[in-house]
N, CA, C and O atoms as a GROMACS GRO file, in nm:
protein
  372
    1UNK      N    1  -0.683  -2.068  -0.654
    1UNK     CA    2  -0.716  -1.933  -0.616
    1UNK      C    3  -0.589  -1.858  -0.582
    1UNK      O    4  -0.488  -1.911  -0.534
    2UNK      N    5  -0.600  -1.736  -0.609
    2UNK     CA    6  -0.476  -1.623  -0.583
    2UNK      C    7  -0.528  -1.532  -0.564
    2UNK      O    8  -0.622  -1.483  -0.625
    3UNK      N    9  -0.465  -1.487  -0.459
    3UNK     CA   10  -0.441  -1.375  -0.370
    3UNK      C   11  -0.364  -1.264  -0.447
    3UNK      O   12  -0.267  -1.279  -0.522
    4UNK      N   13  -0.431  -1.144  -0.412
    4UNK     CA   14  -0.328  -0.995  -0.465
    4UNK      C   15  -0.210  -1.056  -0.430
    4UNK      O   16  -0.192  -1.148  -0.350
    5UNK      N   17  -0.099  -0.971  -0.525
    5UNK     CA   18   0.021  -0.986  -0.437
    5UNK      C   19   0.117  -0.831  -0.454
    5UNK      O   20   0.102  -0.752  -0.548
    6UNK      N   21   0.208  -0.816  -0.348
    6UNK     CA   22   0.212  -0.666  -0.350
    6UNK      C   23   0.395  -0.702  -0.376
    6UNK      O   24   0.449  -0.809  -0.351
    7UNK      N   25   0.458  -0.588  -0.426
    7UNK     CA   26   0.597  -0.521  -0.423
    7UNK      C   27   0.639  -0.427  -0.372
    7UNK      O   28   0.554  -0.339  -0.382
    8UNK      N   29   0.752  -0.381  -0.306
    8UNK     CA   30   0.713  -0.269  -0.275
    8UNK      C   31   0.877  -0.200  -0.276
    8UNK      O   32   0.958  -0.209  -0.184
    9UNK      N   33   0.898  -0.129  -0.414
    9UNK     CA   34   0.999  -0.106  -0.429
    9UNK      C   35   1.049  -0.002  -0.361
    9UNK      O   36   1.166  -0.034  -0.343
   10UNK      N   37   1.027   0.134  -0.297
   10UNK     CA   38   1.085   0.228  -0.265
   10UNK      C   39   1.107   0.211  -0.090
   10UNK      O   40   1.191   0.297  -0.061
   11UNK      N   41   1.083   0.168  -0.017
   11UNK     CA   42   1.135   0.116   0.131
   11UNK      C   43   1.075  -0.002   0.141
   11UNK      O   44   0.957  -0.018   0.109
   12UNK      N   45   1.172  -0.120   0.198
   12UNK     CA   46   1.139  -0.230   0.248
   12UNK      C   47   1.033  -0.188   0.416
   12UNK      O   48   1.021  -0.102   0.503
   13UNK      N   49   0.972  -0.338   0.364
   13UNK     CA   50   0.911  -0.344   0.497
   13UNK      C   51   0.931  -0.385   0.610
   13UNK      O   52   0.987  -0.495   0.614
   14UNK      N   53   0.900  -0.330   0.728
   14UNK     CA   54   0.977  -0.336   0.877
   14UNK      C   55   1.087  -0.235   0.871
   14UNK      O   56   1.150  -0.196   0.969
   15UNK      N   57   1.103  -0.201   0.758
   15UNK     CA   58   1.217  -0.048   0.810
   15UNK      C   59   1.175   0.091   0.866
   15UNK      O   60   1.062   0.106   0.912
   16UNK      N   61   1.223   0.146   0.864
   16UNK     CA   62   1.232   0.315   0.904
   16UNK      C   63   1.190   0.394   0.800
   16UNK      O   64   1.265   0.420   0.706
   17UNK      N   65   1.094   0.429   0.806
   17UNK     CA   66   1.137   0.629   0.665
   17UNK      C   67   1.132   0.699   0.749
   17UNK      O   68   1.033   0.717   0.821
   18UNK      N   69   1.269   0.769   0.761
   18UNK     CA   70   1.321   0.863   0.809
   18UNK      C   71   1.243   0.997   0.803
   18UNK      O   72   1.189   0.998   0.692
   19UNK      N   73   1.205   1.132   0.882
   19UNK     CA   74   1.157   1.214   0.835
   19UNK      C   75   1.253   1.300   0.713
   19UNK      O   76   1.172   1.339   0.628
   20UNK      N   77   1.330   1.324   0.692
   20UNK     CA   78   1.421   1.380   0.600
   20UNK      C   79   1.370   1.360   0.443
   20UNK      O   80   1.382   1.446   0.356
   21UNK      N   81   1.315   1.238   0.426
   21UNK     CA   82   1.295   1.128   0.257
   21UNK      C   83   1.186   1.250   0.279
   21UNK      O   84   1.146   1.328   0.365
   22UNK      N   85   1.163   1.200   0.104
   22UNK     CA   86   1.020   1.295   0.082
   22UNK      C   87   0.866   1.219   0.138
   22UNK      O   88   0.755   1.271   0.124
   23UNK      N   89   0.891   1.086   0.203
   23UNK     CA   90   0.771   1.062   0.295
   23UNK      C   91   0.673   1.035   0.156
   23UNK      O   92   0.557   1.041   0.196
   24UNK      N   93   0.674   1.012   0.030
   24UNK     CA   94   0.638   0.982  -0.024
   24UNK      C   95   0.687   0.788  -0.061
   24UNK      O   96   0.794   0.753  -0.112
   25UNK      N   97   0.573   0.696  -0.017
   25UNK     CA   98   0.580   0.545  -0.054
   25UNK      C   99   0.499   0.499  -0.207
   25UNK      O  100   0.385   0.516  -0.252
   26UNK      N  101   0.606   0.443  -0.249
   26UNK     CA  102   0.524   0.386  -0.376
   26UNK      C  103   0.505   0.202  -0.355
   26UNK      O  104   0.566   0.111  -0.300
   27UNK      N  105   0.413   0.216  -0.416
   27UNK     CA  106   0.386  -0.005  -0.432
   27UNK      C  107   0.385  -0.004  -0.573
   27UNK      O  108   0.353   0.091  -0.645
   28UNK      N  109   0.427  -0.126  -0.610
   28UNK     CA  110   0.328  -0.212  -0.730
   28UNK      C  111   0.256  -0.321  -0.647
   28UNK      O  112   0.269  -0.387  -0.544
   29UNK      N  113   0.164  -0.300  -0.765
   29UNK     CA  114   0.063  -0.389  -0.685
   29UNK      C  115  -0.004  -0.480  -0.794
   29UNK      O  116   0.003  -0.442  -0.911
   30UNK      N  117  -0.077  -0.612  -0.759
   30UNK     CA  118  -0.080  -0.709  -0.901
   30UNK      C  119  -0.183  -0.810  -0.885
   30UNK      O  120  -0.163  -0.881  -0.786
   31UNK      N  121  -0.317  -0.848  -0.973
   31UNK     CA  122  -0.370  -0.947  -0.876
   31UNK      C  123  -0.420  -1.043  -1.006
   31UNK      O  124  -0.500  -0.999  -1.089
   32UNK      N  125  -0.386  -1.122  -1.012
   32UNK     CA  126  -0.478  -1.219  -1.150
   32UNK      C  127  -0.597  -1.184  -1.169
   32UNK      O  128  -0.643  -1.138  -1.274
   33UNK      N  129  -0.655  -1.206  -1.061
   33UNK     CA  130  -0.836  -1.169  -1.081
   33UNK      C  131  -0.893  -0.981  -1.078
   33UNK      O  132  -0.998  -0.922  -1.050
   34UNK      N  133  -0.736  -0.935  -1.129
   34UNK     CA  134  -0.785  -0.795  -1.159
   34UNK      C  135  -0.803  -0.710  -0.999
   34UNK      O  136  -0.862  -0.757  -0.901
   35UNK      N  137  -0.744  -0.595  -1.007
   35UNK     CA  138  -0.746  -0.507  -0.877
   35UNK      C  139  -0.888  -0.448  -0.905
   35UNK      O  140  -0.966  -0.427  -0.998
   36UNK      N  141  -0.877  -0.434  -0.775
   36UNK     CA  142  -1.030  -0.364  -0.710
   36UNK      C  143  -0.982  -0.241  -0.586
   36UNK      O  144  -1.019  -0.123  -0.594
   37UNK      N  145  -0.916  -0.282  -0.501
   37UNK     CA  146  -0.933  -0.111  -0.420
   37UNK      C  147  -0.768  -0.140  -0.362
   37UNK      O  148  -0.723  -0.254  -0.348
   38UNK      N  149  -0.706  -0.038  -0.338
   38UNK     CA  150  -0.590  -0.022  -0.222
   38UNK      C  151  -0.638   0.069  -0.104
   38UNK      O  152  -0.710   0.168  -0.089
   39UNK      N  153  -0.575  -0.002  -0.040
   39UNK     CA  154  -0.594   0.147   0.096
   39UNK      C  155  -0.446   0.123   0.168
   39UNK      O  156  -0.384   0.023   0.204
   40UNK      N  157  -0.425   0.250   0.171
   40UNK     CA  158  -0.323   0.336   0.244
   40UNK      C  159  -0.386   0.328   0.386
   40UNK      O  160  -0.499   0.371   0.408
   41UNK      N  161  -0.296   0.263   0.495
   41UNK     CA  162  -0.373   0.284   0.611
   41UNK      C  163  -0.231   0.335   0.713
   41UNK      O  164  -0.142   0.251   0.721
   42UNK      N  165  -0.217   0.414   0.758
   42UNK     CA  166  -0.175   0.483   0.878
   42UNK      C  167  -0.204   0.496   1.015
   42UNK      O  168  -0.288   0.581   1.047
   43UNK      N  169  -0.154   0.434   1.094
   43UNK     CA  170  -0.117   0.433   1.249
   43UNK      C  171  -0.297   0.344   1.296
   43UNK      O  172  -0.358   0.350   1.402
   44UNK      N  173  -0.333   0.272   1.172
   44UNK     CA  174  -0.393   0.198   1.209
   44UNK      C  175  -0.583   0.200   1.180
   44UNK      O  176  -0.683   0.134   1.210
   45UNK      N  177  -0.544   0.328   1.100
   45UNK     CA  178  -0.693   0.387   1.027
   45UNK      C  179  -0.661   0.408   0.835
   45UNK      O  180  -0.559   0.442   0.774
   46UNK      N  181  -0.732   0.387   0.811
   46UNK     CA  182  -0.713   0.437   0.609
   46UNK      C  183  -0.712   0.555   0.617
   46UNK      O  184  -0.787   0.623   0.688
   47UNK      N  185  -0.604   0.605   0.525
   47UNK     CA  186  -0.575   0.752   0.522
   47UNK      C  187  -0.625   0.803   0.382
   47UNK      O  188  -0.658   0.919   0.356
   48UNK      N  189  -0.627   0.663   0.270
   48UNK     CA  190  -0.668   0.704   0.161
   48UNK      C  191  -0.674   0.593   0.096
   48UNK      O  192  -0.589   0.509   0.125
   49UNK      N  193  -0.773   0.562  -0.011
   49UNK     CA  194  -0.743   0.454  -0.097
   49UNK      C  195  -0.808   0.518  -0.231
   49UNK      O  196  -0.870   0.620  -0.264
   50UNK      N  197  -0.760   0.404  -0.288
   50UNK     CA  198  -0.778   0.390  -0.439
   50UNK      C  199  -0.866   0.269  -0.509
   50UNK      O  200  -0.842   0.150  -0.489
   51UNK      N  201  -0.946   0.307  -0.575
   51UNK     CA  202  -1.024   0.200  -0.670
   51UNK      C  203  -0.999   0.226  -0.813
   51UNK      O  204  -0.980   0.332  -0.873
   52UNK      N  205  -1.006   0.092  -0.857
   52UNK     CA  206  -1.012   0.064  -1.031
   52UNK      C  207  -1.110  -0.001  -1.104
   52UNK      O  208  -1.142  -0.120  -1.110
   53UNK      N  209  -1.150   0.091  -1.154
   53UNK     CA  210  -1.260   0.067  -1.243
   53UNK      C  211  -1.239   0.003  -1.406
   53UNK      O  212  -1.308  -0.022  -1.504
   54UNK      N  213  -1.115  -0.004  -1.367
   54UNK     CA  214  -1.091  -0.076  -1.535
   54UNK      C  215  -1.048  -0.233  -1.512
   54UNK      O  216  -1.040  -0.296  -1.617
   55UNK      N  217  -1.011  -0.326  -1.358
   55UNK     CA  218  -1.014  -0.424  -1.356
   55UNK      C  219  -0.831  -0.491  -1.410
   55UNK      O  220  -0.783  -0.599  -1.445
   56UNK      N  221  -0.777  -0.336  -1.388
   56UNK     CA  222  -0.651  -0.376  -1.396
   56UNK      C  223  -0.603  -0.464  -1.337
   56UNK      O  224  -0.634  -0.472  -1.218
   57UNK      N  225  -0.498  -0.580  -1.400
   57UNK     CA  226  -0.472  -0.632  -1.322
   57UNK      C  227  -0.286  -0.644  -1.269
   57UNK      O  228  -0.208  -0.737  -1.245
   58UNK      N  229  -0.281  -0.503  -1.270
   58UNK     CA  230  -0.121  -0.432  -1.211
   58UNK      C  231  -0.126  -0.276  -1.209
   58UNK      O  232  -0.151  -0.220  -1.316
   59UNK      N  233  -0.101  -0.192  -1.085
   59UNK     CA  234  -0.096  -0.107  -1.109
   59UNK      C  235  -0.004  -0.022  -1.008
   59UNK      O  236  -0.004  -0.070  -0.895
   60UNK      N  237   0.085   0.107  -1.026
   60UNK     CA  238   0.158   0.182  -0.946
   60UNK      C  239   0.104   0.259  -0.868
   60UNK      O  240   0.024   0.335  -0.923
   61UNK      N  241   0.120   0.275  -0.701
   61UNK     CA  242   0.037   0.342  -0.634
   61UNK      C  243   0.138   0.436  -0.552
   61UNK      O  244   0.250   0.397  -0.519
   62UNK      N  245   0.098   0.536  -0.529
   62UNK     CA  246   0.185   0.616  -0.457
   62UNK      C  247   0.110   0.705  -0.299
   62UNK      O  248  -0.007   0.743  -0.295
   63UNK      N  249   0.163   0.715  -0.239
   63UNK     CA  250   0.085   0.786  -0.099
   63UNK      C  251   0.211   0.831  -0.003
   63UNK      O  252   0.310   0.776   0.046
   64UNK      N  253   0.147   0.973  -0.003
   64UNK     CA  254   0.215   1.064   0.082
   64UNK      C  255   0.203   1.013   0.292
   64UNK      O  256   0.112   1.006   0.376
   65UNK      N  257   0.290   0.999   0.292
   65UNK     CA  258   0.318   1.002   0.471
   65UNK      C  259   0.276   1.067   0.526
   65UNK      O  260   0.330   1.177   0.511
   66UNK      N  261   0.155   1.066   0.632
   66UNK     CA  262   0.147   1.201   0.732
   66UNK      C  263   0.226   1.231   0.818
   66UNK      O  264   0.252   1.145   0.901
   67UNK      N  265   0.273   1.327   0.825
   67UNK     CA  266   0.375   1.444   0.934
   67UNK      C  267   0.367   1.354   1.066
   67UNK      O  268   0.480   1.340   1.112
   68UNK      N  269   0.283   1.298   1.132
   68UNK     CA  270   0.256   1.250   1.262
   68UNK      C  271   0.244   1.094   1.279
   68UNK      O  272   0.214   1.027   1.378
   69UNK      N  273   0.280   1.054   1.132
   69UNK     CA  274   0.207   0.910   1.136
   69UNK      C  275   0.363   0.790   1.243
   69UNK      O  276   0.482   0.813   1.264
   70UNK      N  277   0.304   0.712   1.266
   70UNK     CA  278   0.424   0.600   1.308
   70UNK      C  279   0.409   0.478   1.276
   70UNK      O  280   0.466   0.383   1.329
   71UNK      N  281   0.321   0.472   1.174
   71UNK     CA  282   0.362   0.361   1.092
   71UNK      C  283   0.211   0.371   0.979
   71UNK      O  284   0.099   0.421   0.979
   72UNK      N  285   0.303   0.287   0.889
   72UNK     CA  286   0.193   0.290   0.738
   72UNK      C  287   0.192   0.138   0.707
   72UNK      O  288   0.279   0.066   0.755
   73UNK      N  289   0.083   0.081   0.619
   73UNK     CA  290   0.095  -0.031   0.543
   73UNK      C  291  -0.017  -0.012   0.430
   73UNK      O  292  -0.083   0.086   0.395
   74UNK      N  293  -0.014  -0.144   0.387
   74UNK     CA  294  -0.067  -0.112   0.250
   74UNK      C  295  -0.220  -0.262   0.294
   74UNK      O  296  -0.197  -0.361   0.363
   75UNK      N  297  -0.367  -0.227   0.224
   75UNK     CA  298  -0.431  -0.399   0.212
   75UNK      C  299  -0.475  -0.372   0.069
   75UNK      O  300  -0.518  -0.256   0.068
   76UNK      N  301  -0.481  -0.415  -0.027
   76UNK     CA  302  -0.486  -0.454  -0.165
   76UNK      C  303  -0.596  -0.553  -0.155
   76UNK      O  304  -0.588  -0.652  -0.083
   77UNK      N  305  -0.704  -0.523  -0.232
   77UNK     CA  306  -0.817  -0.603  -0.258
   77UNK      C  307  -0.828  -0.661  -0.399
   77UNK      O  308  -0.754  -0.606  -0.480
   78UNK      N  309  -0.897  -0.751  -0.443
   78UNK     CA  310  -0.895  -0.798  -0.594
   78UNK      C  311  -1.043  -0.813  -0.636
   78UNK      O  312  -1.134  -0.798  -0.555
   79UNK      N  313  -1.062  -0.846  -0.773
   79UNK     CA  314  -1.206  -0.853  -0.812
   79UNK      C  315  -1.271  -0.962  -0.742
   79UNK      O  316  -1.394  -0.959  -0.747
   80UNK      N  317  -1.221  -1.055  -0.680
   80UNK     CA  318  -1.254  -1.142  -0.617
   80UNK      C  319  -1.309  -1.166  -0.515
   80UNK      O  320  -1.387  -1.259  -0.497
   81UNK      N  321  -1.269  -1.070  -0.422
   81UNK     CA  322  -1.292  -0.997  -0.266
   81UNK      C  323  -1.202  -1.068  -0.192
   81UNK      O  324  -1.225  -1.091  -0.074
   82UNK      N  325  -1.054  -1.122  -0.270
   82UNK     CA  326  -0.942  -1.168  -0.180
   82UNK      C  327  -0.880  -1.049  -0.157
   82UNK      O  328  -0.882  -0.948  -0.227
   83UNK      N  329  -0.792  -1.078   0.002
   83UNK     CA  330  -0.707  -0.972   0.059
   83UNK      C  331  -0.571  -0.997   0.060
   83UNK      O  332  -0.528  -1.111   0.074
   84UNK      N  333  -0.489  -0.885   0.044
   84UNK     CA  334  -0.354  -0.924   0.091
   84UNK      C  335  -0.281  -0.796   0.215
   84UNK      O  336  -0.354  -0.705   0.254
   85UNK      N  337  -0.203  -0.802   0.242
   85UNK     CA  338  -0.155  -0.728   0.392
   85UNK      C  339  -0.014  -0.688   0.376
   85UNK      O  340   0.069  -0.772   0.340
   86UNK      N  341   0.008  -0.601   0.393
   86UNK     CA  342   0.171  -0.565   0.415
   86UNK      C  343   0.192  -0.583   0.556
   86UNK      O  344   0.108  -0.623   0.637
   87UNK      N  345   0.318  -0.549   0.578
   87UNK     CA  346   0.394  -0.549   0.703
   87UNK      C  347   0.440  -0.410   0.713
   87UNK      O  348   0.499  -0.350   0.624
   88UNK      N  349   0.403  -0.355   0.848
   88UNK     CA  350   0.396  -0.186   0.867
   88UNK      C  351   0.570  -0.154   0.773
   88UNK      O  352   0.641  -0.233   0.712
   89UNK      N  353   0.586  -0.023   0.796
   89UNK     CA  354   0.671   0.080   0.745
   89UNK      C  355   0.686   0.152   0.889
   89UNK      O  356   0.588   0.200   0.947
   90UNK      N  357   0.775   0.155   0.925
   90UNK     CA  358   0.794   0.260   1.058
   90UNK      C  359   0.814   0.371   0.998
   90UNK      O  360   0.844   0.388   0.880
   91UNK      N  361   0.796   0.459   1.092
   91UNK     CA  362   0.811   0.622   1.075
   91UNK      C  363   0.917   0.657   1.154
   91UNK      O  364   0.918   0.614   1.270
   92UNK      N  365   1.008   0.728   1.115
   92UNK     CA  366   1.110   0.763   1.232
   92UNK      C  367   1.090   0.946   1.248
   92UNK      O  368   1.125   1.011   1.149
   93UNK      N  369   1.047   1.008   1.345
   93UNK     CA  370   1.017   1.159   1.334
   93UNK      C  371   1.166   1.199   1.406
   93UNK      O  372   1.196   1.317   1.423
   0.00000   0.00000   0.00000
């Protein structure tokens, strides 16, 4: 069995995004058994997610930062109903 597994090229995790960056985070994201939903979750609530209906199994996700947020992460679901978890993103205002 396998678990999503995530990348996350535009800020490492456990760092800072500065307010200055465009506060825009991108992932790749990847799961053998085909993606099923992302959620964008912020300061500890989902701010937004995404579903796939085509059973991709890799796809580029992007999500805007809220103005107020102090921290973001990512949970990636698969056709499977396995989970995977990031490690927050600090916000620096």
């Amino acid at each position: 069995m396998y678990s999503p597994r995530l990348i996350f090229p535009s800020a490492m995790f456990g760092t800072e995004l500065p307010v200055s960056k465009s506060r825009v985070v991108g992932f790749d994201v990847a799961s053998v058994a085909g993606l099923q939903r992302v959620d964008f979750v912020q300061d500890g609530k989902v701010a937004e997610s995404r579903t796939f209906d085509d059973a991709s199994t890799e796809a580029r996700v992007e999500f805007k930062v809220g103005n107020e947020a102090k921290w973001c992460a990512l949970r990636v679901e698969d056709r499977a109903g396995r989970k995977a978890y990031s490690n927050p993103i600090w916000v620096r205002h």
